[in-house]
C-alpha positions in Angstrom: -6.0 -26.3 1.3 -5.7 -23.1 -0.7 -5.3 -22.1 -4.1 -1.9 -20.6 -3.0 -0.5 -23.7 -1.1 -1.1 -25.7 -3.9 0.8 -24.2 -7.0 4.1 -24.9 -6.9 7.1 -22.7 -8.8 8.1 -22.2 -11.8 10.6 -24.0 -13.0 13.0 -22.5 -15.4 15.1 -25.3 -16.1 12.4 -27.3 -16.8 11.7 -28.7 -20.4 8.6 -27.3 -20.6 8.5 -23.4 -21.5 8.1 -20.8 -18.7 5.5 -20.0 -20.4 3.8 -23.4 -20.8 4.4 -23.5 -17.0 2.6 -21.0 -16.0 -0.2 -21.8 -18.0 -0.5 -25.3 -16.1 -0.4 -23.3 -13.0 -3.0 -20.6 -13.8 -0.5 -17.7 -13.4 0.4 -14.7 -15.5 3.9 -14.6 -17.0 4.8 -11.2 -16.1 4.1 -12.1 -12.2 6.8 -15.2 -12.6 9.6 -12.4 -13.0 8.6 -10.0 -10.5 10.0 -9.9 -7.3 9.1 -7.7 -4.8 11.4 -4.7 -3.2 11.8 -3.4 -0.3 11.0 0.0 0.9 13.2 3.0 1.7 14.7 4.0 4.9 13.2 7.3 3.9 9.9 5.9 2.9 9.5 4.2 6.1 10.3 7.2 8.1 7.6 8.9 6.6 5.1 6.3 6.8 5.9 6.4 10.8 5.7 10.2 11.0 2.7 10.0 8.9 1.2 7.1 11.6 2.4 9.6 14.3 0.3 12.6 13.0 -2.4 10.3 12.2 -2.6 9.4 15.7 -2.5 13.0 17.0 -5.1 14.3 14.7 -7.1 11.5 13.3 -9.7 13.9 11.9 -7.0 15.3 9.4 -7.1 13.9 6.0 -4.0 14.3 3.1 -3.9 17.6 2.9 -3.9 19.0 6.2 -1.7 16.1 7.3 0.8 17.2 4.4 0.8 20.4 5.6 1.7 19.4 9.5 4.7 17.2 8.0 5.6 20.3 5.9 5.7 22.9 9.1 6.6 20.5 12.2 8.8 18.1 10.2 10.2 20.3 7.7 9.5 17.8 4.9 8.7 18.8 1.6 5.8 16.0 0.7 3.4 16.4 -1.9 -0.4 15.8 -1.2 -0.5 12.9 -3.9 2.5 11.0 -2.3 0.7 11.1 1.4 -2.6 10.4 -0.1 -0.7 7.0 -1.4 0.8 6.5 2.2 -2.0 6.7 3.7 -4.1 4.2 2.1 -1.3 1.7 2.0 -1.5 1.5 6.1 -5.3 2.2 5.6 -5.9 4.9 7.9 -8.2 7.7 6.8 -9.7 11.1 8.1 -12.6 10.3 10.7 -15.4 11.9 10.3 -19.5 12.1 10.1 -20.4 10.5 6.9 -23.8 10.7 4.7 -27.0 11.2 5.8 -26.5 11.9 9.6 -29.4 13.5 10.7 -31.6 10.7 9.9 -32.5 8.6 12.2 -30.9 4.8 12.6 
């Protein structure tokens, strides 16, 4: 069983303080409060347009994959933002890495 399945909620009608209760638990405070959103509609059309293009030119990294979204799509997108994007799905440019003309 892991860590995960074995903490169990806070409680904040409990006697104990919140912050007592998280301290039994081994979890920050601030994470007891946070709750997760969802994404945009207009986030998650990019990401797919971004997967798209990604697909089509895997040898593309931010910049040039910025600049197809900005003339095909008509998107205005800054480098930084698809540069985030991307390594939230995980993709990246393919290409030869370090030291390629030695041998094995």
């Amino acid at each position: 069983m892991s860590q995960i399945e074995r903490k169990t909620k806070v409680n904040p009608t409990h006697s104990l303080a919140i912050t007592r209760q998280c301290k039994l638990l081994s979890t920050s405070r601030p994470s007891h409060h946070y709750t997760p959103r969802e994404a945009p509609a207009e986030e998650l059309n990019l990401l797919r347009q971004l997967d798209h293009l990604h697909v089509l030119y895997p040898c593309n990294g931010p910049r040039q994959l910025r600049n197809a979204l900005v003339s095909e799509r008509f998107l205005l997108v800054m480098r930084k933002r698809v540069r985030r994007l991307m390594g939230l799905m995980g993709i990246s440019a393919v290409y030869p890495g370090k030291n390629t003309s030695k041998p094995n």
